[in-house]
FIKOLZA-1660 file (N, C-alpha, C; in steps of 0.1 Angstrom, whole numbers, plus 5000, padded with zeros to 4 digits):
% residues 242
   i   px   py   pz ch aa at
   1 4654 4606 5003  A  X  N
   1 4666 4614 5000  A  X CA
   1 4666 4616 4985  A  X  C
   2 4668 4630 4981  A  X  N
   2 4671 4631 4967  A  X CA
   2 4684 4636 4963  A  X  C
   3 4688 4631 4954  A  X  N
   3 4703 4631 4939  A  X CA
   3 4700 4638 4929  A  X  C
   4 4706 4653 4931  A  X  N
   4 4706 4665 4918  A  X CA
   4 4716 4668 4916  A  X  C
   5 4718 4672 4900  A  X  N
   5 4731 4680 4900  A  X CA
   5 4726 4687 4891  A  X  C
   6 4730 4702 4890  A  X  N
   6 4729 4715 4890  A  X CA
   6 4742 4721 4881  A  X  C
   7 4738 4726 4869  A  X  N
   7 4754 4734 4864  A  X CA
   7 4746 4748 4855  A  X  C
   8 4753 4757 4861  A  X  N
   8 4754 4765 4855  A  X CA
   8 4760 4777 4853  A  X  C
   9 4762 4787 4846  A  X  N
   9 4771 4805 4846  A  X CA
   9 4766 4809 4846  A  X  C
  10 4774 4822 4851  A  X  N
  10 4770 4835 4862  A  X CA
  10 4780 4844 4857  A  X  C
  11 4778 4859 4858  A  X  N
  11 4781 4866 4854  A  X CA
  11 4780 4878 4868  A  X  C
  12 4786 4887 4872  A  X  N
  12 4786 4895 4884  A  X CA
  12 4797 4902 4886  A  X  C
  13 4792 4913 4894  A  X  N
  13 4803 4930 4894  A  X CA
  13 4810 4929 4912  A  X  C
  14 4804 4921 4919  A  X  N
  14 4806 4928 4935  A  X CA
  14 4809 4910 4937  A  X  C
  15 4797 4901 4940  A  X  N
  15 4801 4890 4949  A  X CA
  15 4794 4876 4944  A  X  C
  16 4790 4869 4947  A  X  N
  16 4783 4859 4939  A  X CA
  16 4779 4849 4953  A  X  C
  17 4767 4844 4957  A  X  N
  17 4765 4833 4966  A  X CA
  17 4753 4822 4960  A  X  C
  18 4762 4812 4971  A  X  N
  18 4744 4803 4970  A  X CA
  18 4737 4802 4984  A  X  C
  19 4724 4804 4984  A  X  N
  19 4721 4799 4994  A  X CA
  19 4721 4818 5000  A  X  C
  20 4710 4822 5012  A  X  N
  20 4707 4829 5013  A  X CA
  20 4714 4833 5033  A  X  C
  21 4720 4844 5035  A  X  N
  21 4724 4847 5054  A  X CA
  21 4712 4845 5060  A  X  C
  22 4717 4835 5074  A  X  N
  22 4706 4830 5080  A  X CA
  22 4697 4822 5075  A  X  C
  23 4693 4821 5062  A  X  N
  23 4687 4807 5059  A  X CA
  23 4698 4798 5057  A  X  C
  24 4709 4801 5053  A  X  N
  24 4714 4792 5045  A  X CA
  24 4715 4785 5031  A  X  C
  25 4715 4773 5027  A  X  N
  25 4713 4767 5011  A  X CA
  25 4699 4764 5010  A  X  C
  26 4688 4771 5017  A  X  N
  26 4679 4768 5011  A  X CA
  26 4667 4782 5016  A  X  C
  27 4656 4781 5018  A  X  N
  27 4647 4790 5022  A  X CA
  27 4645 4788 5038  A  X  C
  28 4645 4775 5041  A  X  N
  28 4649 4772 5054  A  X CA
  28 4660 4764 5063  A  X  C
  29 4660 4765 5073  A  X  N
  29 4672 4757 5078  A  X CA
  29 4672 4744 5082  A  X  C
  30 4677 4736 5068  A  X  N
  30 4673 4721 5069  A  X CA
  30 4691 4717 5071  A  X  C
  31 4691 4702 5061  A  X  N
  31 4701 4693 5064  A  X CA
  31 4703 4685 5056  A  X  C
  32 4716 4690 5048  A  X  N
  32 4718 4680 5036  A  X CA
  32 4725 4671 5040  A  X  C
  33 4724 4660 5030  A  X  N
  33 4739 4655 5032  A  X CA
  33 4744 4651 5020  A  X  C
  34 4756 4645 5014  A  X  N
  34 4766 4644 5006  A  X CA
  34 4768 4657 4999  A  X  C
  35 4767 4663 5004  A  X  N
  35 4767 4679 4997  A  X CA
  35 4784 4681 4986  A  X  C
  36 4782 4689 4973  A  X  N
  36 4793 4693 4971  A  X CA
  36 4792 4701 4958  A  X  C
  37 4796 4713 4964  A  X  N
  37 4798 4726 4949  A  X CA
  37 4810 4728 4948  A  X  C
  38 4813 4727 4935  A  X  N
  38 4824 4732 4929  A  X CA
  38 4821 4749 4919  A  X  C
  39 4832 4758 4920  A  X  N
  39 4829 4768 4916  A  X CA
  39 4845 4775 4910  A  X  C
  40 4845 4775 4900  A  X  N
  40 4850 4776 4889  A  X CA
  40 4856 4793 4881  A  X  C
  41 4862 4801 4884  A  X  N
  41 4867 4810 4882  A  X CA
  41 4874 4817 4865  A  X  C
  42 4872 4827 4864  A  X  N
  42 4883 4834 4850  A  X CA
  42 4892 4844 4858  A  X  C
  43 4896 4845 4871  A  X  N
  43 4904 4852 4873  A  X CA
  43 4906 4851 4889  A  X  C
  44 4917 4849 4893  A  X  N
  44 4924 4845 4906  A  X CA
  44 4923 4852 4920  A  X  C
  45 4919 4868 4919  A  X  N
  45 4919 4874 4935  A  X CA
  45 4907 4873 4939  A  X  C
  46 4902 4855 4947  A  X  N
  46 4887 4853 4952  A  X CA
  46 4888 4855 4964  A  X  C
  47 4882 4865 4972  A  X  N
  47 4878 4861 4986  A  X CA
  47 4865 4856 4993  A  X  C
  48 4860 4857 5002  A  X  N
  48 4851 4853 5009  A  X CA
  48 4843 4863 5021  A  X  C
  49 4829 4866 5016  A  X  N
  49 4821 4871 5021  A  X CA
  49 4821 4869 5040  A  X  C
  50 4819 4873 5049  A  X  N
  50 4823 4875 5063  A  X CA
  50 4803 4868 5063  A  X  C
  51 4806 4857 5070  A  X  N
  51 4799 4849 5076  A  X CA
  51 4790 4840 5066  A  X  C
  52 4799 4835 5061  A  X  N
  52 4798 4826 5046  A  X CA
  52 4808 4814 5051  A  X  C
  53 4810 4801 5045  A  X  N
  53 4812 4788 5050  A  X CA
  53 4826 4788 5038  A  X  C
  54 4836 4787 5042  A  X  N
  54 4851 4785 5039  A  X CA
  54 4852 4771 5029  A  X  C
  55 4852 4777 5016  A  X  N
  55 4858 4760 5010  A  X CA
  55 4865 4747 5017  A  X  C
  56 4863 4739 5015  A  X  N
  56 4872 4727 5017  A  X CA
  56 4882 4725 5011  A  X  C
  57 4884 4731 5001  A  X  N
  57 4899 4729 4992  A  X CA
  57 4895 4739 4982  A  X  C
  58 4905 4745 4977  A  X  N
  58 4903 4757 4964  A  X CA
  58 4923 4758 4960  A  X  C
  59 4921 4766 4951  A  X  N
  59 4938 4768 4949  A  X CA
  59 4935 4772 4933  A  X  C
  60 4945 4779 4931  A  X  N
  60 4942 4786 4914  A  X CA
  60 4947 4773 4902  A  X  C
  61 4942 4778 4892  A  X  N
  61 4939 4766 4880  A  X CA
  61 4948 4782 4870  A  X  C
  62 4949 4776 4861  A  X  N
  62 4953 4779 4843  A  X CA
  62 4949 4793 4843  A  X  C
  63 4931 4792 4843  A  X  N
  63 4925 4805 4840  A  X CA
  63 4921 4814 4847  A  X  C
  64 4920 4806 4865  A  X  N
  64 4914 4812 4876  A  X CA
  64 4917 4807 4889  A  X  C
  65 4909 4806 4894  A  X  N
  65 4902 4799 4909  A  X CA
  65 4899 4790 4910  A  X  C
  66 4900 4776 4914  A  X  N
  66 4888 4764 4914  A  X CA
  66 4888 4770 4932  A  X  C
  67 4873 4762 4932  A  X  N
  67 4868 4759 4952  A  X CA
  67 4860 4754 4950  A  X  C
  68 4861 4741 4961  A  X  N
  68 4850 4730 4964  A  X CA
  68 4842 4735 4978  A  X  C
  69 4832 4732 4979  A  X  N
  69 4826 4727 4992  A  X CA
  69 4821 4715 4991  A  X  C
  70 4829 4706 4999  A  X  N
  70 4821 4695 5005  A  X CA
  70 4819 4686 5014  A  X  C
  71 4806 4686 5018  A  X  N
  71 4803 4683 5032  A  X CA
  71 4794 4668 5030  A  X  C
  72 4801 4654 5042  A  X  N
  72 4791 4648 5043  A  X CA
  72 4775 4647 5047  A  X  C
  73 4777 4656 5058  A  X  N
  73 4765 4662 5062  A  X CA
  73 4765 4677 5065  A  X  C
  74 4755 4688 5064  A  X  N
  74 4754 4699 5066  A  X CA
  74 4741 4706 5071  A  X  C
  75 4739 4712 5081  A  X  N
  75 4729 4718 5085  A  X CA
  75 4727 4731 5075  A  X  C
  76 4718 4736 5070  A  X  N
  76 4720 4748 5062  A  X CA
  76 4718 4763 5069  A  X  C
  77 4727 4765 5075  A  X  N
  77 4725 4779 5080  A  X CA
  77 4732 4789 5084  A  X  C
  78 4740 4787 5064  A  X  N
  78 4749 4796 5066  A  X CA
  78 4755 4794 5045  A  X  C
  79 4753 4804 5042  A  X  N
  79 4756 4805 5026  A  X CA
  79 4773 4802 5024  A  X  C
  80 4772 4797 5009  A  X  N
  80 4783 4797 5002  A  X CA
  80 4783 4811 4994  A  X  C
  81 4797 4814 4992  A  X  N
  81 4798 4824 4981  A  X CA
  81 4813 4829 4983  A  X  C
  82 4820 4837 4976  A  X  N
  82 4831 4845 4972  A  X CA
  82 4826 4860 4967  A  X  C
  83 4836 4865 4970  A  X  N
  83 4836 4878 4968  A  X CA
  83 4846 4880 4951  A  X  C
  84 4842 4890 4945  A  X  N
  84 4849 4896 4930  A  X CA
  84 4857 4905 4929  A  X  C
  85 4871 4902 4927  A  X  N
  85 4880 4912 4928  A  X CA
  85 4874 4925 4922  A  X  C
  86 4876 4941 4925  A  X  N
  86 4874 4948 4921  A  X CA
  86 4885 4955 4918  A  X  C
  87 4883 4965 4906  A  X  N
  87 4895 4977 4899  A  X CA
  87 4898 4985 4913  A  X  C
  88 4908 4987 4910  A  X  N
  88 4914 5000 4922  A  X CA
  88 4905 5012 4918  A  X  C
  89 4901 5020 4929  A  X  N
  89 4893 5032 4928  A  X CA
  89 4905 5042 4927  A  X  C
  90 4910 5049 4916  A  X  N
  90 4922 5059 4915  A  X CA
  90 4918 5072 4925  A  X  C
  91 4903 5078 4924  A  X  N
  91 4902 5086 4934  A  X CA
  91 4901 5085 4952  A  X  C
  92 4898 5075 4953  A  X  N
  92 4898 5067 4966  A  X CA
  92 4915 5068 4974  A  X  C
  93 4923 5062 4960  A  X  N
  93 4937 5055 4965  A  X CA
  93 4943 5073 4965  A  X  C
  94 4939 5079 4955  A  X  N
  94 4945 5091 4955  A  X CA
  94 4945 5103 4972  A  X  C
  95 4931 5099 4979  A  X  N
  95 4924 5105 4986  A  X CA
  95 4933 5101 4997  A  X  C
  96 4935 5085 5000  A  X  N
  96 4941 5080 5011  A  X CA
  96 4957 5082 5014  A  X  C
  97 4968 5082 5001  A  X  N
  97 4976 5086 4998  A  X CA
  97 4979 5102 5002  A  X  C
  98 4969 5115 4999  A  X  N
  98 4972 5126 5006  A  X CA
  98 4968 5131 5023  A  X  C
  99 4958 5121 5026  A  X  N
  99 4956 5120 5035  A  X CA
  99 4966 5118 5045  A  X  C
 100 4975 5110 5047  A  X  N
 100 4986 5105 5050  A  X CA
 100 5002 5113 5044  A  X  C
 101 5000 5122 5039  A  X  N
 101 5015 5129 5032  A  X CA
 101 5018 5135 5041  A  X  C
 102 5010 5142 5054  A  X  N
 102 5020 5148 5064  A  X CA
 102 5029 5136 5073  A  X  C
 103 5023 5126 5071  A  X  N
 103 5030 5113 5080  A  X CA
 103 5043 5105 5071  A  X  C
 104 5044 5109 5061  A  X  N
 104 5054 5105 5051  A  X CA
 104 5064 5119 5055  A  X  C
 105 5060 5127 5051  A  X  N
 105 5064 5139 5052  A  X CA
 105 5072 5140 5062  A  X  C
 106 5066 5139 5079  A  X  N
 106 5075 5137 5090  A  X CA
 106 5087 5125 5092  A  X  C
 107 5083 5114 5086  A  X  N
 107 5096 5105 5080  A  X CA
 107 5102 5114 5074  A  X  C
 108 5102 5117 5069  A  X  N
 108 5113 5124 5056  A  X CA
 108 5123 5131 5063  A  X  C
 109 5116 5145 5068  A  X  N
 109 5121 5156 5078  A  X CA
 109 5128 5149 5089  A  X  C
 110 5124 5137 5096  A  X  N
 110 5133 5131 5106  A  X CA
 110 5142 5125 5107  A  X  C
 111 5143 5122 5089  A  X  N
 111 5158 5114 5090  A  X CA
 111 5167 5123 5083  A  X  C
 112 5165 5131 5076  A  X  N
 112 5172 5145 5072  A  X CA
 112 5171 5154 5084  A  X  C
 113 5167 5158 5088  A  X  N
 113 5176 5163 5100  A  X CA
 113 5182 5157 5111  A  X  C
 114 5178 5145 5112  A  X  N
 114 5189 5135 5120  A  X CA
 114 5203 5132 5114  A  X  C
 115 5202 5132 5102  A  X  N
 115 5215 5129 5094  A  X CA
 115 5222 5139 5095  A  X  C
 116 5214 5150 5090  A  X  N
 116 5219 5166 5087  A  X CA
 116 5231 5168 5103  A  X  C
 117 5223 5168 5112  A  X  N
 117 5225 5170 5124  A  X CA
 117 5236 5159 5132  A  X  C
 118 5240 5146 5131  A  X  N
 118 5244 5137 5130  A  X CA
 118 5262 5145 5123  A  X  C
 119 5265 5150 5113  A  X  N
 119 5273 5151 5103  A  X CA
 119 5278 5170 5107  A  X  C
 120 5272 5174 5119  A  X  N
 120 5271 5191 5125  A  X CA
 120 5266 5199 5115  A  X  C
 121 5256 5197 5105  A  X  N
 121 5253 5205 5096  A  X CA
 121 5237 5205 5102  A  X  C
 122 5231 5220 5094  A  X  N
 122 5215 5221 5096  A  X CA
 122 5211 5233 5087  A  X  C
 123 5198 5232 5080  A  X  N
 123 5192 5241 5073  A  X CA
 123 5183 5250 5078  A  X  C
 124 5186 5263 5071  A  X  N
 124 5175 5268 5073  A  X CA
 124 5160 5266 5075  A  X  C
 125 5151 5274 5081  A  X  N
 125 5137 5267 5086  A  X CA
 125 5129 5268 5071  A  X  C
 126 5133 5278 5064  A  X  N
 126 5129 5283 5049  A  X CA
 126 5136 5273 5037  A  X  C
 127 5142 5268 5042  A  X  N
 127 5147 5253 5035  A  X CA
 127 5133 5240 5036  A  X  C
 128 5138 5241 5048  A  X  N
 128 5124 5228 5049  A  X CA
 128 5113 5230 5045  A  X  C
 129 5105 5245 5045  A  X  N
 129 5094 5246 5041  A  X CA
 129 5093 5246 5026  A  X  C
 130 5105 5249 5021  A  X  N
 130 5102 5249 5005  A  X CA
 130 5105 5233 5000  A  X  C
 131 5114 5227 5008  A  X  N
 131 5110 5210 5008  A  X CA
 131 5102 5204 5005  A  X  C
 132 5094 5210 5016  A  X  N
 132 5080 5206 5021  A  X CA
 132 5070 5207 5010  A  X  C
 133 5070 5218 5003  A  X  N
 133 5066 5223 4988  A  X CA
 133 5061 5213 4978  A  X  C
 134 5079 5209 4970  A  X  N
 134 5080 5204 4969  A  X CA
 134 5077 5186 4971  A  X  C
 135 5077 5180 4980  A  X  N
 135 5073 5169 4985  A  X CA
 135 5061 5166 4982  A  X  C
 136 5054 5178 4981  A  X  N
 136 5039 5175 4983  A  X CA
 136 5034 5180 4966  A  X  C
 137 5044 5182 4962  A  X  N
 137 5040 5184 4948  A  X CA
 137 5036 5170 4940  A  X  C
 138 5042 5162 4947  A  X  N
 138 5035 5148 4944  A  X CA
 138 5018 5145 4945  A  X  C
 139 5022 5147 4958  A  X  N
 139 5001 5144 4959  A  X CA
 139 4992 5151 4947  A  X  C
 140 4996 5167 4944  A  X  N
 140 4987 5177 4940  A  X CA
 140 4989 5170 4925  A  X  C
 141 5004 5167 4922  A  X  N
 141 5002 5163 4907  A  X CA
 141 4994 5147 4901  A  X  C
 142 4996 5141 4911  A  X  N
 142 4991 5127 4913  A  X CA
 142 4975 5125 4909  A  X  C
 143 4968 5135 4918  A  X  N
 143 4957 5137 4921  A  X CA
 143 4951 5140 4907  A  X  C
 144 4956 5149 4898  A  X  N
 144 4952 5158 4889  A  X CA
 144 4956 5147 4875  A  X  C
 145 4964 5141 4876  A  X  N
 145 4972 5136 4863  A  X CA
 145 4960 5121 4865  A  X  C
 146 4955 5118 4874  A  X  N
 146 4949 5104 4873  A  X CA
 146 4936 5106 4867  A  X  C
 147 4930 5115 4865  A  X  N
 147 4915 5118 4856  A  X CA
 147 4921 5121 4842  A  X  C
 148 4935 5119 4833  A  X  N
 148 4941 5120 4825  A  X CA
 148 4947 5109 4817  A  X  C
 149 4954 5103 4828  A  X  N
 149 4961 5088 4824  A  X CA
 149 4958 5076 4832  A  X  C
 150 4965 5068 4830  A  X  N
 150 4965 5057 4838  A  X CA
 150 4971 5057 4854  A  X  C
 151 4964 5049 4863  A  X  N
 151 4972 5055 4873  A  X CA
 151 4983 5050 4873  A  X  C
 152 4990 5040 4867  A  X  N
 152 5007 5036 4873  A  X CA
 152 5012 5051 4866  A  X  C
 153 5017 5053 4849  A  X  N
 153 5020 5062 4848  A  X CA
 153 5020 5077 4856  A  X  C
 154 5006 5076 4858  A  X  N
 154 5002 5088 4868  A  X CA
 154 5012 5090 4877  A  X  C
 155 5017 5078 4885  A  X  N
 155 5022 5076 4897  A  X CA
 155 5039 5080 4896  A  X  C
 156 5040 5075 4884  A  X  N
 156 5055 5075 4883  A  X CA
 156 5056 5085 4883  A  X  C
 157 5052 5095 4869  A  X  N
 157 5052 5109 4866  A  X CA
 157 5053 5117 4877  A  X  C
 158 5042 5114 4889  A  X  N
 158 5044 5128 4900  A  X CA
 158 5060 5124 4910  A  X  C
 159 5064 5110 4905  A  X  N
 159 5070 5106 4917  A  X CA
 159 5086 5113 4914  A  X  C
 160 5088 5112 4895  A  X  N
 160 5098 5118 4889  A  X CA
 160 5102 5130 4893  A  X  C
 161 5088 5141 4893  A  X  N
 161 5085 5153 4892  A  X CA
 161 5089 5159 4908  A  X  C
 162 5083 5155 4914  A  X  N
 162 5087 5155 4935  A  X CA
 162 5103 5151 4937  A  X  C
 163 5110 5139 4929  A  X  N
 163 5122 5139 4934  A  X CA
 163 5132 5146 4933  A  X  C
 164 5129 5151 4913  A  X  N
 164 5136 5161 4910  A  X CA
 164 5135 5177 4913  A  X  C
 165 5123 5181 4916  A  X  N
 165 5124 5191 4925  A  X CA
 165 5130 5195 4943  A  X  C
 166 5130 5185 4946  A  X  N
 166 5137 5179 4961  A  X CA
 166 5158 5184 4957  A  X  C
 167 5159 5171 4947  A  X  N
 167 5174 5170 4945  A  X CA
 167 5176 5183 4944  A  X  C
 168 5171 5184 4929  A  X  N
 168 5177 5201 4921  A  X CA
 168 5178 5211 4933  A  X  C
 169 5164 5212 4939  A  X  N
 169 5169 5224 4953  A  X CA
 169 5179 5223 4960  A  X  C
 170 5177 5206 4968  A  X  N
 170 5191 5206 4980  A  X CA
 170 5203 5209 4978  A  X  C
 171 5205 5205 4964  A  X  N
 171 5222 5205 4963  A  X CA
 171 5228 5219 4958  A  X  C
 172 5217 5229 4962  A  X  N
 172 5225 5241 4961  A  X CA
 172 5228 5247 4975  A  X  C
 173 5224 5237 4985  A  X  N
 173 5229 5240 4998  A  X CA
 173 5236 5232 5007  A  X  C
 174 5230 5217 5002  A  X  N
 174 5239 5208 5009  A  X CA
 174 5251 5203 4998  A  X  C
 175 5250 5207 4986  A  X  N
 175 5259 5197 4974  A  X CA
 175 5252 5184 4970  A  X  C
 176 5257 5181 4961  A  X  N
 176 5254 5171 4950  A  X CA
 176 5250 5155 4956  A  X  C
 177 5262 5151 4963  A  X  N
 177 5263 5139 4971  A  X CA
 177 5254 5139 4982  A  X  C
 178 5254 5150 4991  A  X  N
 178 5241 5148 5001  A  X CA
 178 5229 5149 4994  A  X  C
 179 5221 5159 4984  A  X  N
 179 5213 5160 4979  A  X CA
 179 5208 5145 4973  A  X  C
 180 5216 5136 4967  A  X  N
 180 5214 5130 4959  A  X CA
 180 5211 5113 4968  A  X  C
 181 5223 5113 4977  A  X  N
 181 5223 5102 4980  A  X CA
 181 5215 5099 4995  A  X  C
 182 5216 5110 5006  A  X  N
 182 5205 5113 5013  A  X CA
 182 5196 5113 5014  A  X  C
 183 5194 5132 5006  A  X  N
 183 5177 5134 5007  A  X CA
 183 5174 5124 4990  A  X  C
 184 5179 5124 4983  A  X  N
 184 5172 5115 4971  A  X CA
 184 5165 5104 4975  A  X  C
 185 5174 5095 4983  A  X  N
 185 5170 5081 4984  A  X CA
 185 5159 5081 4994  A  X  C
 186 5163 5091 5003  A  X  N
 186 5150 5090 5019  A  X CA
 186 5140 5096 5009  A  X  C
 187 5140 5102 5003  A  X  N
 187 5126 5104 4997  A  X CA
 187 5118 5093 4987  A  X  C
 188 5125 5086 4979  A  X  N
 188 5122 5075 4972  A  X CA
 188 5115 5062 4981  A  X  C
 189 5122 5060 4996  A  X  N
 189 5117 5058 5006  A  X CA
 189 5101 5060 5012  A  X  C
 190 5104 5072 5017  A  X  N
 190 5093 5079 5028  A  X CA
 190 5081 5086 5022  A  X  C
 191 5082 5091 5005  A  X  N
 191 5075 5097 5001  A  X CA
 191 5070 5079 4992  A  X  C
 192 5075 5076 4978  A  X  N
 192 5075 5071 4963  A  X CA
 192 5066 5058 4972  A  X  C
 193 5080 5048 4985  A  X  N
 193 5076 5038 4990  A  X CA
 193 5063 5038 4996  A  X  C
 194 5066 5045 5009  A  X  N
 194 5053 5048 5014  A  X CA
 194 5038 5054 5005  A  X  C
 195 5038 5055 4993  A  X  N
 195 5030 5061 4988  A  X CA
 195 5023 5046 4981  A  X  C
 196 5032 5038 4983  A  X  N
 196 5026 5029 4969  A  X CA
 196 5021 5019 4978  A  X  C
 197 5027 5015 4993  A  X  N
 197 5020 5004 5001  A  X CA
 197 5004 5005 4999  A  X  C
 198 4999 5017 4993  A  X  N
 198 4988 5021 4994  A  X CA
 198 4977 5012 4987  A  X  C
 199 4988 5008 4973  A  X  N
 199 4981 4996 4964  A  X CA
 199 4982 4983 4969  A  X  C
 200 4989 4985 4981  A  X  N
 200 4990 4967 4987  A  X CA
 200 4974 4967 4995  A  X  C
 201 4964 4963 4994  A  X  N
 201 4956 4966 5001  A  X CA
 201 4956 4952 5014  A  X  C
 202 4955 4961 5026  A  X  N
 202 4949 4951 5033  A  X CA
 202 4964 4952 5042  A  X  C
 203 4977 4957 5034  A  X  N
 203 4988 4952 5041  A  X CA
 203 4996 4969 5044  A  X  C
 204 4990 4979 5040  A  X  N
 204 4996 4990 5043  A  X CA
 204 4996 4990 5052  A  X  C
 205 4990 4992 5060  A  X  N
 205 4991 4996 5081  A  X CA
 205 5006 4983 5084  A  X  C
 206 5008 4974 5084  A  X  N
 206 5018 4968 5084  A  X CA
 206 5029 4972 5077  A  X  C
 207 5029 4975 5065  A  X  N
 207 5044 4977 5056  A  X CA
 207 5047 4990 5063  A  X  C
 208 5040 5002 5067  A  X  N
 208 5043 5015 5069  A  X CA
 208 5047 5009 5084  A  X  C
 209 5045 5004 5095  A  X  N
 209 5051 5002 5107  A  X CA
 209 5063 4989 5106  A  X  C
 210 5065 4985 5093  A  X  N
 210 5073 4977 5093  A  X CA
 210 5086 4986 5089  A  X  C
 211 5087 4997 5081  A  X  N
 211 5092 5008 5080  A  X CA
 211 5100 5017 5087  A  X  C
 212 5087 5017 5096  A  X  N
 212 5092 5031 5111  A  X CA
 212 5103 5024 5120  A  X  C
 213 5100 5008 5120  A  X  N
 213 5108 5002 5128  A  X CA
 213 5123 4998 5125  A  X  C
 214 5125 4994 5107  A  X  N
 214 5135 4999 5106  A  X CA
 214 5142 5010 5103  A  X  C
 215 5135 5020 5101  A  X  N
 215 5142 5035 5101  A  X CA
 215 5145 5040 5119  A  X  C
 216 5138 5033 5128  A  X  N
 216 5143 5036 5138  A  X CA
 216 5157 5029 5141  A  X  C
 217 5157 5016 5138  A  X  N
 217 5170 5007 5139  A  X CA
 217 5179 5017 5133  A  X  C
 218 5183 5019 5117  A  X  N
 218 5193 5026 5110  A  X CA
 218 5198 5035 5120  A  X  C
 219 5188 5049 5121  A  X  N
 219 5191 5060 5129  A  X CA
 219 5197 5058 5145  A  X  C
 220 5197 5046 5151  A  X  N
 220 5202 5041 5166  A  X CA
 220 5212 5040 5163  A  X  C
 221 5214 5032 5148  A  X  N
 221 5228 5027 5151  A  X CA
 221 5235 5040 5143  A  X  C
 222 5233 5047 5133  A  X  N
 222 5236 5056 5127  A  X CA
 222 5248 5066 5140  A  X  C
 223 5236 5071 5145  A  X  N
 223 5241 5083 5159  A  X CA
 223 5241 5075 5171  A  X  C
 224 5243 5063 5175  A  X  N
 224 5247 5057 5191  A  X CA
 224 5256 5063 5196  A  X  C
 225 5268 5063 5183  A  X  N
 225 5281 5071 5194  A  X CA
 225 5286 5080 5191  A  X  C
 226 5274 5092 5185  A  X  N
 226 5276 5103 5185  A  X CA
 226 5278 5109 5198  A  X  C
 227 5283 5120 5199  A  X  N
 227 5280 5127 5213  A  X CA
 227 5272 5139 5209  A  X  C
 228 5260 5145 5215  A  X  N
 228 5249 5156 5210  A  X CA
 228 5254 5167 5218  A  X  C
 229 5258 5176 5214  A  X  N
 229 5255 5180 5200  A  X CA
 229 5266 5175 5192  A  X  C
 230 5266 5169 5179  A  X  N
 230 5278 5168 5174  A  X CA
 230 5286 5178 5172  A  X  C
 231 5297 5172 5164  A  X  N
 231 5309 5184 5162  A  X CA
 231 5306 5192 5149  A  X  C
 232 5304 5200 5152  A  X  N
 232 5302 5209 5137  A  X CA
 232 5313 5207 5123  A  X  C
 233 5304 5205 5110  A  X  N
 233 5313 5202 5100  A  X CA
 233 5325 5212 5098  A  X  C
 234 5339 5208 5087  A  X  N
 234 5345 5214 5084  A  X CA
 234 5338 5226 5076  A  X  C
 235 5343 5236 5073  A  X  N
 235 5338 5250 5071  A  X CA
 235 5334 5243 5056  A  X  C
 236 5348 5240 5048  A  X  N
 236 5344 5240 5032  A  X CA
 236 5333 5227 5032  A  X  C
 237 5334 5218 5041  A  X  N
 237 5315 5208 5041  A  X CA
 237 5307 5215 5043  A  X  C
 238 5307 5229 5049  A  X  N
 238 5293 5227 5054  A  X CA
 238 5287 5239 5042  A  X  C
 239 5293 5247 5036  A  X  N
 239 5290 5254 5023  A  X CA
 239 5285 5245 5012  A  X  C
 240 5276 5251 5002  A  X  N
 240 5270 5246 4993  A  X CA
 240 5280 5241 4981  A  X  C
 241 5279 5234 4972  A  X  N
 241 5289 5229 4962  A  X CA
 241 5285 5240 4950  A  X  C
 242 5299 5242 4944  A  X  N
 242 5300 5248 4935  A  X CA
 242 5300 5261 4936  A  X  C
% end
């Protein structure tokens, strides 16, 4: 039996391992025993390579990561390693974000005209489509502004730019208060929200159905005891303000 210890740094862009898939820690598939690596980090988002051997204890330190592996006995046939956080790809997140804007989009449209409708009021079809415009004036500016700046700014910028063209239009048909507190906030919602789960990685498909499900709850209880069609608004509601 032999007693080594081994120290050294590493430097790497994608992932880092010891020990080779399907051999394992060595060239072939032997059998250690008292085994134990410790592995030492400068920055905290570590994952783990898919069919790679799970630390025994790890948890973040001061500057990073610590992870142990250690095994009394081990057959080798099967690598250690972590994976390296990587920078957000802004064209990537940008791609996946428009990809998805008609599905934000239909959020949007369905709880404004459930509301709309809900309250006996309704817009023209040439309303929505210039909405629609609008709304999407986010993606186009998003897209363009991130080979420019950074993406958070980027992000905010188009987000400012899409809500204030939303408001300023509505409330020359619905008024100020619907404009504002309605469509403003459902957009801030269905467009700004939904737009940024995108940097959650790994948890978007969850946060966007965690979403639908309460926007379905609101709208049940919103209209349960409406009667459809509702009652059409008073005349001076249903005119534009001002």
């Amino acid at each position: 039996m032999l007693a080594f210890e081994v120290r050294y740094r590493a430097r790497g862009t994608e992932r880092w391992a010891y020990g080779s898939p399907g051999a394992g820690l060595g060239p072939e598939a032997g059998r250690a025993r008292n085994f134990e690596m410790k592995v030492s980090t400068d920055f905290s988002g570590v994952d783990f390579p898919a069919g790679t051997l799970s630390p025994s204890s790890h948890g973040p330190h001061a500057a990073g990561w610590n992870g142990t592996w250690a095994f009394t006995q081990i057959v080798g046939t099967k690598s250690l390693g972590i994976v390296l956080p990587e920078k957000l790809n802004p064209g990537a997140l940008a791609s996946k974000i428009t990809f998805f804007a008609p599905v934000s989009l239909l959020f949007f449209f369905f709880v404004t005209g459930v509301l709309l409708a809900a309250r006996g009021r309704a817009i023209h079809p040439m309303n929505y489509f210039l909405l629609a415009c609008a709304f999407f004036a986010f993606h186009l500016l998003f897209a363009y502004l991130i080979d420019q700046v950074p993406i958070g700014p980027a992000f905010v910028a188009a987000s400012i730019v899409s809500v204030f063209l939303v408001v300023s239009y509505a409330r020359l048909f619905v008024g100020w208060r619907t404009a504002l507190v309605q469509m403003g906030f459902s957009q801030l919602v269905y467009l700004v929200l939904f737009s940024f789960t995108f940097f959650w990685k790994g948890f978007t498909g969850l946060a966007i159905t965690l979403g639908a499900i309460v926007t379905l709850f609101v709208i049940m209880q919103i209209t349960g005891r409406l009667g459809w069609p509702p009652t059409p608004a008073p005349a001076d509601e249903a005119r534009p303000a001002g």
